[in-house]
C-alpha positions as CSV (number, residue, x, y, z in Angstrom):
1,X,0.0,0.0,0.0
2,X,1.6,3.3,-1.0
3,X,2.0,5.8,1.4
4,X,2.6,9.9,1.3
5,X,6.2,8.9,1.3
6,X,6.5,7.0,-1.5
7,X,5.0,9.8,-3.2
8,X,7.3,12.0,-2.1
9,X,10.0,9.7,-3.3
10,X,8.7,8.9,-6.5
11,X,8.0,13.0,-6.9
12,X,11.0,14.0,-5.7
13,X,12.8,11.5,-7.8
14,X,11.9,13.4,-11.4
15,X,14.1,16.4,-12.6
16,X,13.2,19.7,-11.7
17,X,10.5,18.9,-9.3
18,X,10.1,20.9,-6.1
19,X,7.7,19.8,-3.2
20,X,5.9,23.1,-1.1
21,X,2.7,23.6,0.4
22,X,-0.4,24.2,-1.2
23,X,-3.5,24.8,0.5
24,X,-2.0,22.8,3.8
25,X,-0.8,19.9,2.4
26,X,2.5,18.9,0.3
27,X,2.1,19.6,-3.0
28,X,4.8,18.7,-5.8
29,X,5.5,21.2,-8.8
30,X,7.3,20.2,-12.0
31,X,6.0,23.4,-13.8
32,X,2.7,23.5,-12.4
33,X,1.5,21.2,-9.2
34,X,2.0,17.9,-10.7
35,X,0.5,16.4,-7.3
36,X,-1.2,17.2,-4.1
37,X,-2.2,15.7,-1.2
38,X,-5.8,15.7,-0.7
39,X,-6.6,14.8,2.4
40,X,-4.9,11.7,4.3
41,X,-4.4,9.0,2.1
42,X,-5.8,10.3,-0.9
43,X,-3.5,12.2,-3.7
44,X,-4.7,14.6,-6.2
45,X,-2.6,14.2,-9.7
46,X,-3.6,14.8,-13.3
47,X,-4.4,12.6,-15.9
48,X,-5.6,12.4,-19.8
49,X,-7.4,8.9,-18.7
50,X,-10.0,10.2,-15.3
51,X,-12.9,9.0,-16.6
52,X,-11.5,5.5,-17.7
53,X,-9.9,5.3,-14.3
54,X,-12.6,6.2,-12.6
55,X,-15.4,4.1,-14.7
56,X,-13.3,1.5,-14.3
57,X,-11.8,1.7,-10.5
58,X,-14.3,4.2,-8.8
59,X,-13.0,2.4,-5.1
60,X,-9.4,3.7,-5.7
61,X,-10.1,6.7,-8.6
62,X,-13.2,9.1,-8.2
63,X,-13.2,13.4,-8.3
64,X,-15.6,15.4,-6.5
65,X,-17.5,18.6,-7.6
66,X,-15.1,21.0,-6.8
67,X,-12.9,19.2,-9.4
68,X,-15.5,19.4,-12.0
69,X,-14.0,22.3,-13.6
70,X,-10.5,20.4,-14.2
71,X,-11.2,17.5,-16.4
72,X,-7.2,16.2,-15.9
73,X,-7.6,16.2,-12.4
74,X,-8.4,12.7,-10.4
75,X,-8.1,12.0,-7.0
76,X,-6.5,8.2,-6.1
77,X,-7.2,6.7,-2.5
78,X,-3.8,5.7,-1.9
79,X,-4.4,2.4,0.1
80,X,-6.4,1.0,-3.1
81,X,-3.7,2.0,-5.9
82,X,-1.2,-1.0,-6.4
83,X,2.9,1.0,-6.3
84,X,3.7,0.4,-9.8
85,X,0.0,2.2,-11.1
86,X,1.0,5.3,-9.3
87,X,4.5,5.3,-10.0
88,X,2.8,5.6,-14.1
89,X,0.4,7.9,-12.9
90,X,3.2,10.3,-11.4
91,X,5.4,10.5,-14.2
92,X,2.3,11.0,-16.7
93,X,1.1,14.0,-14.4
94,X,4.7,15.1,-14.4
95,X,4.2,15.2,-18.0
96,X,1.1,17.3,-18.1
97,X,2.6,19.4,-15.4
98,X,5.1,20.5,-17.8
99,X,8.3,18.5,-17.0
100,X,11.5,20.2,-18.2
101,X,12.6,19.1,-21.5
């Protein structure tokens, strides 16, 4: 089960990515926030793939209303995503985030 750690790990692991505060909880910035902490256990990132993830996975991937306005943004409950799915799901939000070329 991947933790806030691992995510720090894996964020902090990517070129040019710098983790600060957003809203009161870590936040990770390749260009823009590439991910966010929620709330405990569950990690904001963006994706070209929410509603498939979400359609397909609603117990780990879902968004709520105040996300309705940012179609690349997903919430993932941590404790249901398997390590190697959120390791992908970093690195393509890195991308989106506008990792340095």
């Amino acid at each position: 089960m991947p933790t806030e750690d691992d995510v720090r790990r894996i964020c902090l692991a990517l070129p040019g990515v710098s983790e600060r505060e957003s809203w009161g909880q870590p936040a990770w910035f390749a260009r823009t926030m590439m991910a966010r902490i929620w709330e405990p256990g569950v990690l904001t990132v963006k994706t070209t793939e929410r509603e498939a993830l979400a359609g397909n996975d609603p117990a780990t991937f879902y968004w709520t209303p105040h996300h309705d306005r940012s179609p690349k943004l997903v919430l993932v409950r941590l404790p249901q995503v398997q390590p190697e799915e959120l390791d992908e799901l970093l690195r393509e939000s890195y991308r989106i985030a506008g990792a340095p070329k």
